[in-house]
DOKEDREN-979497 format. One record per residue: residue in one letter; x, y, z of N, C-alpha, C, O, CB in turn. Coordinates in steps of 0.1 Angstrom, whole numbers, plus 5000, padded with zeros to 4 digits. Atoms other than C-alpha are relative to their C-alpha. Glycine has a CB too. Example, Ala and Ser with C-alpha at 12.3 -4.5 7.8 and 13.67 -1.06 7.14 Angstrom:
<atoms>
a500949885000512349555078500950125000501950125007499050005012 s499149895000513749895071499250115008499750225009500450054986 
</atoms>
This chain:
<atoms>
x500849885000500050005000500850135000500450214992499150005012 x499249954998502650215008500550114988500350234986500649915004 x499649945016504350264972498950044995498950164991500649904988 x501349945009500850304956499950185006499750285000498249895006 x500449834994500650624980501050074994500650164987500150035019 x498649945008504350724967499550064989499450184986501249884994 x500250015017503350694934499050104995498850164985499549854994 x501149925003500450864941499850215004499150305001498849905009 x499249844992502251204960500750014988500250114983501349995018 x499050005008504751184932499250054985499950124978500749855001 x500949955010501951254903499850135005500750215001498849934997 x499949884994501051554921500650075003500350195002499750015007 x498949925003504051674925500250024987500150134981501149965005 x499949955018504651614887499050074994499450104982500249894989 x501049945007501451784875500950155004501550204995498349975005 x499649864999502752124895501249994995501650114992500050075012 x499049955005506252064882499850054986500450164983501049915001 x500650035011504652034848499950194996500450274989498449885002 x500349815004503052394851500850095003500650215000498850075005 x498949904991505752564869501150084987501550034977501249895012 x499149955013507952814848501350025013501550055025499450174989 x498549974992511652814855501250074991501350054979500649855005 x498849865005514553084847501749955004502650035005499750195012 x498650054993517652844858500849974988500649894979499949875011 x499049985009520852944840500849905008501449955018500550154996 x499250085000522452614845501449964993501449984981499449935000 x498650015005526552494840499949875007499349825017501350125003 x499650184998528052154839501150035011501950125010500749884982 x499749974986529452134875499450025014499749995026500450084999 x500849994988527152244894499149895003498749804995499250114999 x500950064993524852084920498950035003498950115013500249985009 x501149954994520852114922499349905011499949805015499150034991 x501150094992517951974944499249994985499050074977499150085015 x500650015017516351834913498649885008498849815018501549904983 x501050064995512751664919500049874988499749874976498750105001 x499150125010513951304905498249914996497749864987501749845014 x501550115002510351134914500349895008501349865014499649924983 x499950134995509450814928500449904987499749914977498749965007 x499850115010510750554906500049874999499349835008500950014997 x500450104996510750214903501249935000502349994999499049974993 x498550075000513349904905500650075006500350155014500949974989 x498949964995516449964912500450204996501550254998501049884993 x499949875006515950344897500350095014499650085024498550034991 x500249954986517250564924498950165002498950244993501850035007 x501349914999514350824936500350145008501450175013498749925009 x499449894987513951144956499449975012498649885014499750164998 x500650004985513251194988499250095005499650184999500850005008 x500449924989511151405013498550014989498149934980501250175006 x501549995001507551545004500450044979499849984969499050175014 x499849985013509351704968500249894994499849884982501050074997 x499650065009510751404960501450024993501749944984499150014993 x499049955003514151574955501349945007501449925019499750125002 x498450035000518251464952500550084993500150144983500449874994 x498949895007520951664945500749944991501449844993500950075008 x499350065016522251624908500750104995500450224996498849964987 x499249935002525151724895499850024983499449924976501349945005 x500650005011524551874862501449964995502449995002499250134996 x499150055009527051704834500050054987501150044981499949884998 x500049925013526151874804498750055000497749995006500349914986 x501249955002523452124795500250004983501150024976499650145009 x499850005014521952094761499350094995499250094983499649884993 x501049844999519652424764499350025013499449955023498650014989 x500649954989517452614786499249895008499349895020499350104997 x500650124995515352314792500449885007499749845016499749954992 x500050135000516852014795501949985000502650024992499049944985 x499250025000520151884809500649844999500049764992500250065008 x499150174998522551524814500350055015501150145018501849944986 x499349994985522751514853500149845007499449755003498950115011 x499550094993524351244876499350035015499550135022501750014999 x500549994988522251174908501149975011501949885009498949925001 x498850044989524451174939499149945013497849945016501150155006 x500450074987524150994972500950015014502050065013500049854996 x499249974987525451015010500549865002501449845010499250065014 x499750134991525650615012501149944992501049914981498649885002 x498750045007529350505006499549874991498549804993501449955012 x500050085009529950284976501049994994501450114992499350014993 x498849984999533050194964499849894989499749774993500849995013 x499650095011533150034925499450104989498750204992499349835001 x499849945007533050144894498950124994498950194985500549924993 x501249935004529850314893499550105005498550175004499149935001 x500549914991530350514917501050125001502150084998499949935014 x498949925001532450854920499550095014498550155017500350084984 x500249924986533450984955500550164993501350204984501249925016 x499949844999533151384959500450015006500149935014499350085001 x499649894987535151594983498650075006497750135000501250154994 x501349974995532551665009499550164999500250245005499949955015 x500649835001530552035001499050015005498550125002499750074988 x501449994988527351985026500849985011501849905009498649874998 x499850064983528251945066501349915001501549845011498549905005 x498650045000531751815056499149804998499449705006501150065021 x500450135002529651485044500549994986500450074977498349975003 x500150025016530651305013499349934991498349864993500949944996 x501750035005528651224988500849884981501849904975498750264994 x500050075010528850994958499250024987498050014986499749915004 x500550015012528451034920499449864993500249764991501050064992 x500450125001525750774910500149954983499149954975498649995007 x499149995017527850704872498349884994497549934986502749884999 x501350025005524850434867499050065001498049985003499849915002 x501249964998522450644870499750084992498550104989499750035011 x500549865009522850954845498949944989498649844982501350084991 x501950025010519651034827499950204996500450305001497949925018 x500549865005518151324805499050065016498349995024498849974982 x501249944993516151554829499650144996500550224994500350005014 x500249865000514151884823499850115008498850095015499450014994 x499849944994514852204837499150035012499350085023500350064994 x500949974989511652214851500049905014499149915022498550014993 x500150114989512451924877500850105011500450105023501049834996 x498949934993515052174892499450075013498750175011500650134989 x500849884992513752334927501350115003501150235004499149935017 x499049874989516952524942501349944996501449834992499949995021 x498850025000520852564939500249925010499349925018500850104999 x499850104989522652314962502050054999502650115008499449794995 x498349965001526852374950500249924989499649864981501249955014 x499550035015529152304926501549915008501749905021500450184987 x498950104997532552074926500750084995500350184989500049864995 x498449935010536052194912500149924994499849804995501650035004 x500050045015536952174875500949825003500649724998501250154987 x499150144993539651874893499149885000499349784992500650035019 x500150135000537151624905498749994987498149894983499649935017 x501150035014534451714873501049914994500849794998499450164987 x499150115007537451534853500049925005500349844996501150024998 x499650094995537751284876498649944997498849824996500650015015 x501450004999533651234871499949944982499349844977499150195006 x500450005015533751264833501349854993501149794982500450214992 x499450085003536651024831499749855001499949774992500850045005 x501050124996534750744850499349994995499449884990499549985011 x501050015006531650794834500649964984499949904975499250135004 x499650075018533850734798500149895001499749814992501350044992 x499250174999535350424811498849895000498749784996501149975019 x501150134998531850314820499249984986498949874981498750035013 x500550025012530050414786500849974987500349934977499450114998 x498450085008533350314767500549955000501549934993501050014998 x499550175002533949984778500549974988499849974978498949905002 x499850145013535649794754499149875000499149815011501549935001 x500650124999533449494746501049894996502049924990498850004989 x499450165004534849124742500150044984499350104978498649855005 x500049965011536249134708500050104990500550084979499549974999 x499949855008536049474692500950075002501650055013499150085002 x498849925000538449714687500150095017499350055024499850104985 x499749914986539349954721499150134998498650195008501750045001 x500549895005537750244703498449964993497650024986501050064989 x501650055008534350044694498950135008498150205002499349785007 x501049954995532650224720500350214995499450294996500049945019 x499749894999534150574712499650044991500150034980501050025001 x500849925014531450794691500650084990500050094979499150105003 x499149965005534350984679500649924987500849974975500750015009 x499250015008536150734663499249934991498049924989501249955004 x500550075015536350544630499349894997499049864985500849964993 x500550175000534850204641498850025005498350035016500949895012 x501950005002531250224633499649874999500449784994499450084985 x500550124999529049934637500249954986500949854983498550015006 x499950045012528649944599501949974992502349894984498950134993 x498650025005532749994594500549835006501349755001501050145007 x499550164990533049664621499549894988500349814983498749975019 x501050125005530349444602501150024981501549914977497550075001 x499450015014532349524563501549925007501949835000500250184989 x498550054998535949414581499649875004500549795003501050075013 x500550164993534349104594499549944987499549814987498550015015 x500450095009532949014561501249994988501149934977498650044994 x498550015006536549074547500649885001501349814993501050095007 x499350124993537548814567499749895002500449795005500350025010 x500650175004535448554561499849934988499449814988498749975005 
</atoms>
């Protein structure tokens, strides 16, 4: 019964986020209270009556709509995870690297802080390693959108070769 109620606070909140207008000149670095929602599985959620976690924004792609990394207070220690130098109450806090997701501006309630340009690199570096895995077999650069090794360039070298 419980979640049903969640779920059911959590619409209500998204209807007024829905209509709400917002004026937030966001940068990749910074930290909001962002209203994440109740979510489901393993999806991590917000908390309190908003529904709100502080997300580090990672890229903005306009006034609307950014790439942010949800963070957390509860240590975690593998590859999914990227410790912060503490900027709340001397608490540290964790970049949740599985977790980034599109969100739009209007989720945003309030500033929270920002990190130094130091551990953003340390953030953007981990987060490559995880979306740039190398797969079993493929070149080192398979995953890299940049380079030359396109699904369609992979699949012609492979019929080279057989």
């Amino acid at each position: 019964m419980t979640e049903i109620k969640d779920f059911d606070e959590w619409n209500e909140v998204k209807k007024n986020i829905e209509h709400s207008n917002h004026n937030w000149i966001i940068k990749p670095r910074e930290i909001y209270w962002v209203r994440i929602g109740q979510n489901i599985g393993y999806e991590i959620y917000g908390k309190d009556s908003n529904f709100v976690r502080p997300v580090l924004i990672f890229k903005r792609f306009n006034k609307d709509s950014f790439l942010g990394i949800p963070l957390t207070s509860r240590e975690k220690r593998n590859s999914y995870y990227c410790e912060l130098n503490p900027f709340h109450k001397d608490k540290k806090s964790y970049a949740v690297l599985s977790q980034v997701r599109f969100y739009s501006s209007k989720r945003i309630k309030s500033k929270f802080s920002k990190i130094s340009q130091d551990e953003f690199e340390i953030v953007k570096e981990k987060l490559g390693e995880i979306l740039y895995a190398p797969k079993k077999g493929l070149p080192e650069q398979a995953g890299n959108l940049d380079s030359k090794y396109t699904i369609s360039n992979l699949k012609s070298k492979e019929q080279k070769n057989d």
